[in-house]
DSSP file (Angstrom, degrees, kcal/mol; ACC not computed):
  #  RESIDUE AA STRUCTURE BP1 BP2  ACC     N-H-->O    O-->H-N    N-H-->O    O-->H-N    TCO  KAPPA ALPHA  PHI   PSI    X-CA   Y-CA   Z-CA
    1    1 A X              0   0    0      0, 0.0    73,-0.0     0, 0.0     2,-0.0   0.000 360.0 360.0 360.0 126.1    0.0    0.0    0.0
    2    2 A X    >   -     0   0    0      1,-0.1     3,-1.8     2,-0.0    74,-0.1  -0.421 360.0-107.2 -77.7 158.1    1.7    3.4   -0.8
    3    3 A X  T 3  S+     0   0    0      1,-0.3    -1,-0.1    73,-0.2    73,-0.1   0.707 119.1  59.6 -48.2 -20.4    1.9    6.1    1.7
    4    4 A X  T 3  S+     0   0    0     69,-0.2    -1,-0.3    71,-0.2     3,-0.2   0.589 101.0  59.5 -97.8 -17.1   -0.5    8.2    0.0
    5    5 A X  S <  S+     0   0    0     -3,-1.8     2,-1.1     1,-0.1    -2,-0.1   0.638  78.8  86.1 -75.8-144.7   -3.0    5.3    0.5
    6    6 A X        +     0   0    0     -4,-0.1     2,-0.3     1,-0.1    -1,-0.1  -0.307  65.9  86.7-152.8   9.5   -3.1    5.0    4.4
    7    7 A X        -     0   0    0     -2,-1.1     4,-0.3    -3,-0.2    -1,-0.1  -0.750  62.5-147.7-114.6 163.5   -6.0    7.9    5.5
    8    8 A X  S >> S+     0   0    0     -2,-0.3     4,-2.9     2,-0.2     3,-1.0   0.830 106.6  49.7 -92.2 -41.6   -9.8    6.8    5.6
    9    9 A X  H 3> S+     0   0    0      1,-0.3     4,-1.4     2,-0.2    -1,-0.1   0.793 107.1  52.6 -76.8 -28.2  -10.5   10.6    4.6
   10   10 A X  H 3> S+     0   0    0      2,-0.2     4,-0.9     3,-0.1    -1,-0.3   0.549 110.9  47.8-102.1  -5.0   -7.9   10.3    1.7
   11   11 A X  H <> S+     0   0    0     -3,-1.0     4,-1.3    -4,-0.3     3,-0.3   0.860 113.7  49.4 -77.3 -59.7   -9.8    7.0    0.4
   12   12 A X  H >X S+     0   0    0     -4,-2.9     3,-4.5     2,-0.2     4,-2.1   0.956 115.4  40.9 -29.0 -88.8  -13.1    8.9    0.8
   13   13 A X  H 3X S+     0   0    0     -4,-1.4     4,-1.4     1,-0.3    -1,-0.2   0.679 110.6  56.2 -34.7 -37.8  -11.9   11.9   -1.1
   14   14 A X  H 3< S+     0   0    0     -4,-0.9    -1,-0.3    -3,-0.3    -2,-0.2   0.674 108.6  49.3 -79.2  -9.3  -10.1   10.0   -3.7
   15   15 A X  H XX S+     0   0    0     -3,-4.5     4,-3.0    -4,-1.3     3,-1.6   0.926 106.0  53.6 -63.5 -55.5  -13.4    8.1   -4.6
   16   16 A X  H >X S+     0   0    0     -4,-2.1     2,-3.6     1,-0.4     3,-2.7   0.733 118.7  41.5 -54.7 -99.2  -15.5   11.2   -4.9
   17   17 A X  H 3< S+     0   0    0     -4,-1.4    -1,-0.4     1,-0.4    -2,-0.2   0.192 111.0  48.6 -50.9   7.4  -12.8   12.1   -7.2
   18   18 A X  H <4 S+     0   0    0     -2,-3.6    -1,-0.4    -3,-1.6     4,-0.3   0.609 119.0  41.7-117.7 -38.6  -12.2    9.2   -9.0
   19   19 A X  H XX>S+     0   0    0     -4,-3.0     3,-4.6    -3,-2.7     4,-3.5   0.996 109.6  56.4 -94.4 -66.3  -16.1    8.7   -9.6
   20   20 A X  H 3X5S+     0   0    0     -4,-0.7     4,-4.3    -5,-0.3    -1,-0.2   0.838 108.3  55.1 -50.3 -30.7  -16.9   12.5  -10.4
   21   21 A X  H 345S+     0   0    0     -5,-0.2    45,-0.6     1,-0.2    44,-0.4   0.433 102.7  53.1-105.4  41.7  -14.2   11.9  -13.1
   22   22 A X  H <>5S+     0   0    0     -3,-4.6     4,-1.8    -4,-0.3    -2,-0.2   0.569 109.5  44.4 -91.9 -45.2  -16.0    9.3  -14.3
   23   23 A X  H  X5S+     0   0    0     -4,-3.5     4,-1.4     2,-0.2     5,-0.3   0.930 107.8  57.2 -74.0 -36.0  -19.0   11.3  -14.6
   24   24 A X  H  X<S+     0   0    0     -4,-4.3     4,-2.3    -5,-0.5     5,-0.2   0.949 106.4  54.6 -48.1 -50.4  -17.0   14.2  -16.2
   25   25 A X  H  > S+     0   0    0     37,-0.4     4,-1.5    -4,-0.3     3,-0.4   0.952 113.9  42.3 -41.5 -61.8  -15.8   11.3  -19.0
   26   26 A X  H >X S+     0   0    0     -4,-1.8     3,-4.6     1,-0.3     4,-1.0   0.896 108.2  53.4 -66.0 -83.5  -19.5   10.6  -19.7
   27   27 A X  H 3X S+     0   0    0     -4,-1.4     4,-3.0     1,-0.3    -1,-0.3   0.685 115.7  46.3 -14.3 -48.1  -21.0   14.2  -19.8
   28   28 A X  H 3X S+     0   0    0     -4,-2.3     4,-1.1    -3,-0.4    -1,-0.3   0.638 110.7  47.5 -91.5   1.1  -18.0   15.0  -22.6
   29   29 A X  H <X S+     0   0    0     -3,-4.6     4,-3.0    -4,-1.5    -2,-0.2   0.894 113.0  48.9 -89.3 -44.5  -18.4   12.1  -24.8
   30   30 A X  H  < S+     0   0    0     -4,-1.0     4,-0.2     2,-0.2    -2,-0.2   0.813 117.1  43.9 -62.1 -26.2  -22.4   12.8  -24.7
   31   31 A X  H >X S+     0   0    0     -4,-3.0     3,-3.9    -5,-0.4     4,-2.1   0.982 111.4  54.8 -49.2 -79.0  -21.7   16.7  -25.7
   32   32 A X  H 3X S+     0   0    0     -4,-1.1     4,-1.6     1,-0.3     6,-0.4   0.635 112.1  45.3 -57.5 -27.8  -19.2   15.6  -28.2
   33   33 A X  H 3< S+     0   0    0     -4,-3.0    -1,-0.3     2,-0.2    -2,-0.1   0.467 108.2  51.0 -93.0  11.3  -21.9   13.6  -29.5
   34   34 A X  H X4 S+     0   0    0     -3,-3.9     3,-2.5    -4,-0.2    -2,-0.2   0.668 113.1  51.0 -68.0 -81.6  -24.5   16.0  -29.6
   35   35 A X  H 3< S+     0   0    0     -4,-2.1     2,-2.9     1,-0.2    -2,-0.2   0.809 115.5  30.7 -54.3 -65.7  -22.3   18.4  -31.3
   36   36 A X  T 3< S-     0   0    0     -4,-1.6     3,-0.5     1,-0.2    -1,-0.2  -0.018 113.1-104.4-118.1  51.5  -20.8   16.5  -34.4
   37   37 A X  S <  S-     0   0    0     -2,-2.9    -1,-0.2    -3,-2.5    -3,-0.1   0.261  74.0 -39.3  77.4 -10.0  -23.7   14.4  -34.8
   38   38 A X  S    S+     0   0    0     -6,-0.4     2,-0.6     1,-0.2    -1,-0.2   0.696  83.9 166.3  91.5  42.7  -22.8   10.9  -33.4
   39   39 A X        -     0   0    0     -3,-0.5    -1,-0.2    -7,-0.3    -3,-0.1  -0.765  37.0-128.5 -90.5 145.5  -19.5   10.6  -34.5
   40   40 A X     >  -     0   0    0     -2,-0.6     4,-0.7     1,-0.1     3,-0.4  -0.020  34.7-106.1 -45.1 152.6  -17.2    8.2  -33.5
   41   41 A X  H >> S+     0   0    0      1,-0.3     3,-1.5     2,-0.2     4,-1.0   0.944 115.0  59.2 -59.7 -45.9  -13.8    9.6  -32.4
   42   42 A X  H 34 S+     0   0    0      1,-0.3    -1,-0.3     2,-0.2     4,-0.2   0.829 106.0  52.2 -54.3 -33.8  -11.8    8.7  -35.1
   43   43 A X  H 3> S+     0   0    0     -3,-0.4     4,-1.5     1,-0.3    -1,-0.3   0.596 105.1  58.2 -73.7   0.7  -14.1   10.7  -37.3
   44   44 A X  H << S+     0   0    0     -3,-1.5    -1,-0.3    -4,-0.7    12,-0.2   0.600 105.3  43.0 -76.9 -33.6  -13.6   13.2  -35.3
   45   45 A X  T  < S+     0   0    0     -4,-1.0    -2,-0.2    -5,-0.3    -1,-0.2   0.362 113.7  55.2-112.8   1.8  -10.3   13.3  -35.6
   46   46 A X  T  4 S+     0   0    0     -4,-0.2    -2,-0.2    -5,-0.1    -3,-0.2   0.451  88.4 108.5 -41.9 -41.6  -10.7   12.9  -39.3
   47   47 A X     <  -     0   0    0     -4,-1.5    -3,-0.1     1,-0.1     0, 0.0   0.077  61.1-150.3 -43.7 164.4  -12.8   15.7  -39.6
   48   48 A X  S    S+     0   0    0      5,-0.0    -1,-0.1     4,-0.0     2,-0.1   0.502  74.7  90.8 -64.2 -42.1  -12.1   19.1  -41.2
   49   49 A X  S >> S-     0   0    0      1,-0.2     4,-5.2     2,-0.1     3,-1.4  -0.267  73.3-141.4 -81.4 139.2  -14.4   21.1  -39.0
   50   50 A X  H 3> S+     0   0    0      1,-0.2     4,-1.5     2,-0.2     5,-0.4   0.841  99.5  60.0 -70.9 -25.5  -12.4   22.5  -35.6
   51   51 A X  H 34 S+     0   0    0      2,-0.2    -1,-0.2     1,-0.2     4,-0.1   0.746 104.8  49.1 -87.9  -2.3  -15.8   21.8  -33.1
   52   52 A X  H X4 S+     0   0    0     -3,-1.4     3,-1.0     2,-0.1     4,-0.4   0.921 112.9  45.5 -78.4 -50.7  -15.5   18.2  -34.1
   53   53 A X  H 3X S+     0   0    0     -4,-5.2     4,-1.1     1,-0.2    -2,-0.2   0.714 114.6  50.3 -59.6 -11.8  -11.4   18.4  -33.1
   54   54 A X  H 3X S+     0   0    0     -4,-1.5     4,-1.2     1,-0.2    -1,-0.2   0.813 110.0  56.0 -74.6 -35.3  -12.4   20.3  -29.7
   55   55 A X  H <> S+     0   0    0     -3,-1.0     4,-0.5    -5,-0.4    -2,-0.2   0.626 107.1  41.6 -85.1 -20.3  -14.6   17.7  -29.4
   56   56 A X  H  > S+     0   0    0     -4,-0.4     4,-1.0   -12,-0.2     5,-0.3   0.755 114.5  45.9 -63.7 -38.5  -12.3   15.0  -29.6
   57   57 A X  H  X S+     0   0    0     -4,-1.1     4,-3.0     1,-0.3     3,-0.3   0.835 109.2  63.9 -78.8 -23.3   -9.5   16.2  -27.6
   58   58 A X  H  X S+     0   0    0     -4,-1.2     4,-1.6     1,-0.3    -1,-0.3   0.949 110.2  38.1 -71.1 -45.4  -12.5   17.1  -25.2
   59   59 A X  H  < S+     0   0    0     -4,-0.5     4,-0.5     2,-0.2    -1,-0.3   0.663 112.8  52.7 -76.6 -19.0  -13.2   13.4  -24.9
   60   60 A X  H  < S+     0   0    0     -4,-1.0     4,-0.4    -3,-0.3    -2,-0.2   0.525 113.4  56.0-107.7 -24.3   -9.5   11.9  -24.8
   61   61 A X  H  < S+     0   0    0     -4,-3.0     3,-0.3    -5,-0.3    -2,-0.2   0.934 107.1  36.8 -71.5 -39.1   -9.1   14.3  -22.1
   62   62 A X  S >< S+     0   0    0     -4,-1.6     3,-0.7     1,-0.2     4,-0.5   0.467 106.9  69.8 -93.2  -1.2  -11.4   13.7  -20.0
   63   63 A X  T 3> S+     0   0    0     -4,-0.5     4,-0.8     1,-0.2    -1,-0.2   0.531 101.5  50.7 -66.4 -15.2  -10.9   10.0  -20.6
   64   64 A X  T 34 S+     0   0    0     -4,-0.4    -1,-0.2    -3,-0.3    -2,-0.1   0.163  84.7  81.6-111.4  23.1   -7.6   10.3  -19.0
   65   65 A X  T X> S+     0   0    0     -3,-0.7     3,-2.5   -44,-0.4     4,-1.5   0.842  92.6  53.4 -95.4 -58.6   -8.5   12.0  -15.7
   66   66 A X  H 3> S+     0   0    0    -45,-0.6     4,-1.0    -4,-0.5    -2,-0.2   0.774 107.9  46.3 -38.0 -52.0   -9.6    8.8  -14.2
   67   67 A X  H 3< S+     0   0    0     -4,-0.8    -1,-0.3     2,-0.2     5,-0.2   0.713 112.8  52.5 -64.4 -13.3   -6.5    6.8  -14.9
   68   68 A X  H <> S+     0   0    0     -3,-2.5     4,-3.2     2,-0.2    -2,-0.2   0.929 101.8  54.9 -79.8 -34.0   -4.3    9.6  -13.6
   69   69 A X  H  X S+     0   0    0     -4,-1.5     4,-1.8     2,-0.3     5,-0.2   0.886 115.1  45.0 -67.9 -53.5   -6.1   10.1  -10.2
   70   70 A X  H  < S+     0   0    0     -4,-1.0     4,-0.5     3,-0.2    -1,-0.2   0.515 117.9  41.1 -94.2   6.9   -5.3    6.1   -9.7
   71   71 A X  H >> S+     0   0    0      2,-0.1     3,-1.1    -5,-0.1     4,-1.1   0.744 111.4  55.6 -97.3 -53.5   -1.6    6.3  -11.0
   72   72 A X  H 3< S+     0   0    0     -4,-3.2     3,-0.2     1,-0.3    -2,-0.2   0.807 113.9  41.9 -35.7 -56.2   -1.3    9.4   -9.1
   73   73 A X  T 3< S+     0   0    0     -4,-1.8    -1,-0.3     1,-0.2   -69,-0.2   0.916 109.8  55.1 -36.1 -63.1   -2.5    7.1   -5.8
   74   74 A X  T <4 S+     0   0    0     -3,-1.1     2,-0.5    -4,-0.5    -2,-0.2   0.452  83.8 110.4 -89.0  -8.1   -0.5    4.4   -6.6
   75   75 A X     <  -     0   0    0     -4,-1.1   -71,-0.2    -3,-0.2     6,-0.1  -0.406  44.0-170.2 -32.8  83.3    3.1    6.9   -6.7
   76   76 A X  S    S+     0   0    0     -2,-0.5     2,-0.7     1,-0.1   -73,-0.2   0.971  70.5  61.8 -55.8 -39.6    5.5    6.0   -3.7
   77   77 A X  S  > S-     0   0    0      1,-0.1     4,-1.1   -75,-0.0     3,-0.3  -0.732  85.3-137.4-116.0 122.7    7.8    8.5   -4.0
   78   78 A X  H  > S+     0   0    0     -2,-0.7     4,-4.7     2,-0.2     5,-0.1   0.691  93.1  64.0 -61.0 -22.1    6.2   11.9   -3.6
   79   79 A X  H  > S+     0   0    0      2,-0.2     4,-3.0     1,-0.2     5,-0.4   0.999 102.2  51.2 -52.9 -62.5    7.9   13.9   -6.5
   80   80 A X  H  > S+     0   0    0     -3,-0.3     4,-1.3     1,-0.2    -1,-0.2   0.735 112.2  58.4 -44.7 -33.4    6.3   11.7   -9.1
   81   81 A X  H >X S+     0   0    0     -4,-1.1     3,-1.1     2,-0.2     4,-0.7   0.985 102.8  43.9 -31.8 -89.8    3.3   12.7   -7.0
   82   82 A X  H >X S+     0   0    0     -4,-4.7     4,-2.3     1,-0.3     3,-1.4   0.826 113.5  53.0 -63.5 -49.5    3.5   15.9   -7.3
   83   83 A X  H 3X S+     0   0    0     -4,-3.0     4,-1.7     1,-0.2    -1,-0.3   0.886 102.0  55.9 -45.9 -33.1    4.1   15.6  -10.9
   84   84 A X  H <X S+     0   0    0     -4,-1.3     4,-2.4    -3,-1.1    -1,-0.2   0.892 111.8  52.2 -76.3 -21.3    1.2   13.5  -11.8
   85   85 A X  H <X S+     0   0    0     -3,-1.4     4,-1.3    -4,-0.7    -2,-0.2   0.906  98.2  53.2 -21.8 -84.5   -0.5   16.2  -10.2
   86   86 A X  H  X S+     0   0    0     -4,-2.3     4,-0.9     2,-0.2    -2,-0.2   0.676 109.5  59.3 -28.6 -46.8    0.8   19.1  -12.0
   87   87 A X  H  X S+     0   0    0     -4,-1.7     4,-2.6    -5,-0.4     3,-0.3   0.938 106.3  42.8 -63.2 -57.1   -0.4   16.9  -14.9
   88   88 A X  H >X S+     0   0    0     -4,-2.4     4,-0.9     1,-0.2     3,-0.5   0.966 111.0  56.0 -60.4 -63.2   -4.4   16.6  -13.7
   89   89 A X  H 3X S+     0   0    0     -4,-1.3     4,-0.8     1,-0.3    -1,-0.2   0.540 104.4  49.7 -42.4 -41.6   -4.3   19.8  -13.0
   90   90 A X  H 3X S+     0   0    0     -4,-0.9     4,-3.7    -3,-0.3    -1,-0.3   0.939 114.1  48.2 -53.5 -71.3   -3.1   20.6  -16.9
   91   91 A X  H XX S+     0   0    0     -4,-2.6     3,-2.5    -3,-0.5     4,-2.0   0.894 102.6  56.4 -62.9 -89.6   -5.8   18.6  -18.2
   92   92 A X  H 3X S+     0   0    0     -4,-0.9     4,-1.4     1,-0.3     5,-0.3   0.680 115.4  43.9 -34.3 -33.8   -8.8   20.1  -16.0
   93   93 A X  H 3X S+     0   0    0     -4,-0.8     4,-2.0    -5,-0.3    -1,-0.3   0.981 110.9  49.1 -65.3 -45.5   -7.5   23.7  -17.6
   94   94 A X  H <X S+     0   0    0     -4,-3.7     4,-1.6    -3,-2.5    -2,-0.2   0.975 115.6  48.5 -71.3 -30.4   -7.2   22.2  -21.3
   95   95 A X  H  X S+     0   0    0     -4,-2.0     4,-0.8     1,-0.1    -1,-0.2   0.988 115.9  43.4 -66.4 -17.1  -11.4   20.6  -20.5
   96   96 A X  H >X>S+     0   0    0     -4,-1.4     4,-2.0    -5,-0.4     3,-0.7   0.949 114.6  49.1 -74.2 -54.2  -12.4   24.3  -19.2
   97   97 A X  H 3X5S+     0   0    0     -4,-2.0     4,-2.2     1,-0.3    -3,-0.1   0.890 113.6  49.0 -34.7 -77.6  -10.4   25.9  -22.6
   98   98 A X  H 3X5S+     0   0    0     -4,-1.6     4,-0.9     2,-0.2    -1,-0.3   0.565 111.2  45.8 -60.4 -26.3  -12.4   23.2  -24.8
   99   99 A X  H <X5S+     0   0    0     -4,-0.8     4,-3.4    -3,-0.7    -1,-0.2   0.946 111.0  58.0 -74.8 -61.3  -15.9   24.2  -23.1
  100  100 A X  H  X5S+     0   0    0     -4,-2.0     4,-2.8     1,-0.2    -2,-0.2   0.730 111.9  40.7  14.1 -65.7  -14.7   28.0  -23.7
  101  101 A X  H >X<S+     0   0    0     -4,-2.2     3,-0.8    -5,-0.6     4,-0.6   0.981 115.4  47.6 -65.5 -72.5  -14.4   27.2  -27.3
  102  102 A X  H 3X S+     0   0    0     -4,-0.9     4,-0.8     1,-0.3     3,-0.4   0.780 111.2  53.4 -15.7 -66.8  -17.4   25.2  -27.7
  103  103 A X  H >< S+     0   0    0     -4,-3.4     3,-0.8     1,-0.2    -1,-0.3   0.921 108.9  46.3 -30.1 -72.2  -19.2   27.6  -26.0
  104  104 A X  H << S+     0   0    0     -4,-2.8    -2,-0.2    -3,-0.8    -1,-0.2   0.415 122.8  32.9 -62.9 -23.8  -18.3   30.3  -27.9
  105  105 A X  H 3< S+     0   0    0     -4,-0.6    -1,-0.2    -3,-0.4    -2,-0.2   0.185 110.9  45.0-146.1  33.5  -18.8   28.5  -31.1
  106  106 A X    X<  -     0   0    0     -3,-0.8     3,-1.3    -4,-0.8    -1,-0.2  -0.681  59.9-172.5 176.3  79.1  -21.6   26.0  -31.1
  107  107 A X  G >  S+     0   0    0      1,-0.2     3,-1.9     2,-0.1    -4,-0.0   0.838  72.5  65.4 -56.2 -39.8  -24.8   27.3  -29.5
  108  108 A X  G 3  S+     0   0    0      1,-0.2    -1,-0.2     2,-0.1     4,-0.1   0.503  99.2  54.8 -88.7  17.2  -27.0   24.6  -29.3
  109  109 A X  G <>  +     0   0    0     -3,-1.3     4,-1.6    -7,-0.2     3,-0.4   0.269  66.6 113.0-111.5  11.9  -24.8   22.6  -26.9
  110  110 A X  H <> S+     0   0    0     -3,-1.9     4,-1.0     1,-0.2     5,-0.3   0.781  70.1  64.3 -62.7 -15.7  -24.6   25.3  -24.3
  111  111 A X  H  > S+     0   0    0      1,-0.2     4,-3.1     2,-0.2     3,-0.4   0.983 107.3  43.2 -59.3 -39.4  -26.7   22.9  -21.8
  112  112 A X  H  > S+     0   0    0     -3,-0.4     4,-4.6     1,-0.3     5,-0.4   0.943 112.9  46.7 -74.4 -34.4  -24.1   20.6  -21.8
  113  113 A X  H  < S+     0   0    0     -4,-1.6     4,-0.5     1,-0.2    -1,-0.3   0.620 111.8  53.5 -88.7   5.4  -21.2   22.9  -21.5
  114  114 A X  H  X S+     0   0    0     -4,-1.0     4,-1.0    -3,-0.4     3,-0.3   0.909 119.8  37.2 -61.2 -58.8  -23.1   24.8  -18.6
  115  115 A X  H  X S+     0   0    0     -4,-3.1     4,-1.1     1,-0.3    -2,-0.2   0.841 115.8  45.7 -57.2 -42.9  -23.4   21.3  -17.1
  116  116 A X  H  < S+     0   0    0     -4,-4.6     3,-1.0     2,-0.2     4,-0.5   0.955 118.8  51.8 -65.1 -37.8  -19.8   19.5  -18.0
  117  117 A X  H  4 S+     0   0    0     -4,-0.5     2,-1.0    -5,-0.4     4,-0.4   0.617 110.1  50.8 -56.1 -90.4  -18.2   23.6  -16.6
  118  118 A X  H  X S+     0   0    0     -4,-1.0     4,-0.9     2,-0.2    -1,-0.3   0.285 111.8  40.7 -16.5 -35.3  -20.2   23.0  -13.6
  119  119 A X  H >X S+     0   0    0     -4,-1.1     3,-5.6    -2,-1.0     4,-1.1   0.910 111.1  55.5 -74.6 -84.1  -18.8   19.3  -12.8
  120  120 A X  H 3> S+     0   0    0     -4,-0.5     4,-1.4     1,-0.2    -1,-0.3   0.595 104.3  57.5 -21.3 -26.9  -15.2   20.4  -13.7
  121  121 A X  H 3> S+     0   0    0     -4,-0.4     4,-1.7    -3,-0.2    -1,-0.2   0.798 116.3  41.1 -90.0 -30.6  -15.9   23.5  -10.6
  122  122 A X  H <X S+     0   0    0     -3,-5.6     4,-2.3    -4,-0.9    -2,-0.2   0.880 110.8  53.1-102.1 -17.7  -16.6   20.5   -8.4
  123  123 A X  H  X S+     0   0    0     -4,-1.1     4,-2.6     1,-0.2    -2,-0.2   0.900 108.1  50.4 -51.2 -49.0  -14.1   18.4   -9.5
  124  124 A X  H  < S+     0   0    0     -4,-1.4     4,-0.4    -5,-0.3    -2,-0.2   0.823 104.5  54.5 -38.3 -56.0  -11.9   20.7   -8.9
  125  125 A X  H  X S+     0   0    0     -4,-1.7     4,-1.6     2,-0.2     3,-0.5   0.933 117.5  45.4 -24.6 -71.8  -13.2   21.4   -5.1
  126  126 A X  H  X S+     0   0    0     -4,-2.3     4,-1.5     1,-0.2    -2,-0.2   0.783 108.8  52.0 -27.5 -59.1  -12.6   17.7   -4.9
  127  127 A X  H  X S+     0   0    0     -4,-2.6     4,-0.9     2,-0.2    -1,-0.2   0.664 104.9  56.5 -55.6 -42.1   -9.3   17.8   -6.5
  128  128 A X  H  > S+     0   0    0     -3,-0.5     4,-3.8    -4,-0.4    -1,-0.2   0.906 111.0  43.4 -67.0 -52.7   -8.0   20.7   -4.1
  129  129 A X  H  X S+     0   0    0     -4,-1.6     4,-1.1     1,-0.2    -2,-0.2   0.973 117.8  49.3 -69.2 -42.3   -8.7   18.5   -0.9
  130  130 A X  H  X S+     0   0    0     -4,-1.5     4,-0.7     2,-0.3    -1,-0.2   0.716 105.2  53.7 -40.8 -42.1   -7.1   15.4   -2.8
  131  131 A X  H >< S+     0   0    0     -4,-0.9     3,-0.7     2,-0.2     5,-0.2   0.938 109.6  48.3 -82.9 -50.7   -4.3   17.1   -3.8
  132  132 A X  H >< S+     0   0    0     -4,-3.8     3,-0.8     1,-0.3     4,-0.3   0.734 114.8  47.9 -48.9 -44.6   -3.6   18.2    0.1
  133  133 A X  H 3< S+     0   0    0     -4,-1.1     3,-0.5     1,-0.2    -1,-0.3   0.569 114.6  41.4  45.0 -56.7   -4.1   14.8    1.2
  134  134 A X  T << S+     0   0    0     -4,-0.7    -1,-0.2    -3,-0.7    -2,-0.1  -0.094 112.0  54.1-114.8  45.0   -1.8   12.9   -1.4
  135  135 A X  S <  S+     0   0    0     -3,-0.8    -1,-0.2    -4,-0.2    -2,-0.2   0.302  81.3 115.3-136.3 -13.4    0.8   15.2   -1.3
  136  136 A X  S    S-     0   0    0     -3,-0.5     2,-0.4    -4,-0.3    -3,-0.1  -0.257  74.5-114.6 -54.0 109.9    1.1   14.9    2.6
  137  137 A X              0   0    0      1,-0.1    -1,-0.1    -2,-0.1    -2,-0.0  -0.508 360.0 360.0 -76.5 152.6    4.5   13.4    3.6
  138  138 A X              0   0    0     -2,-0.4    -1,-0.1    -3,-0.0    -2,-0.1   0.329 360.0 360.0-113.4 360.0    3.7   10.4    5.0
């Protein structure tokens, strides 16, 4: 069990966080498939049009908060910690950037990008409390 492992409150917290970015995954794939019609990613990433490619990266981003939060966990040595950190922390700015865009440039999916900002503000919350907690030396 790694250090970062060993609080009842830092198991809590990383659940809530592991499961909210669970939800976050689902919320951007069903935007990203509102907007460009129900394509698959690879056409998405085929496409010409830039709200399908926001809409990809939107999805391959937020597919990868959930495995980072359990490597992040699973990190003995607290630098790598902190980096894998540094990392989520990256990605939740590039999904807020990518609502931004979206926003800005594809009107009839502002319900979703209300909702997905809104998760990302509590993921984030989450994230905060997470980060103090698995950053703790132990």
């Amino acid at each position: 069990m790694s250090p970062a492992a060993s609080s009842p409150d830092n198991n809590l917290t990383q659940e809530l966080l592991y499961k909210k970015a669970l939800e976050i995954f689902s919320l951007s794939r069903h935007l990203a498939s509102y907007i460009s019609n129900d394509k698959d990613i690879l056409e998405m990433g085929s496409s010409s049009k830039s709200v399908d490619k926001y809409s990809m990266h939107l999805v391959m981003d937020s597919l990868s908060l959930a495995p980072s939060i359990a490597s992040t966990h699973s990190h003995f040595d607290l630098r790598l910690r902190k980096i894998s950190v540094f990392t989520l922390r990256k990605t939740v700015k590039r999904l807020l950037l990518y609502c931004e865009y979206l926003e800005k440039n594809y009107t009839q999916g502002r319900d979703y990008i209300s909702l997905l900002k809104k998760e990302l503000a509590q993921f984030k919350k989450y994230r905060t409390r997470w980060e103090a907690m698995i950053l703790q030396k132990n």
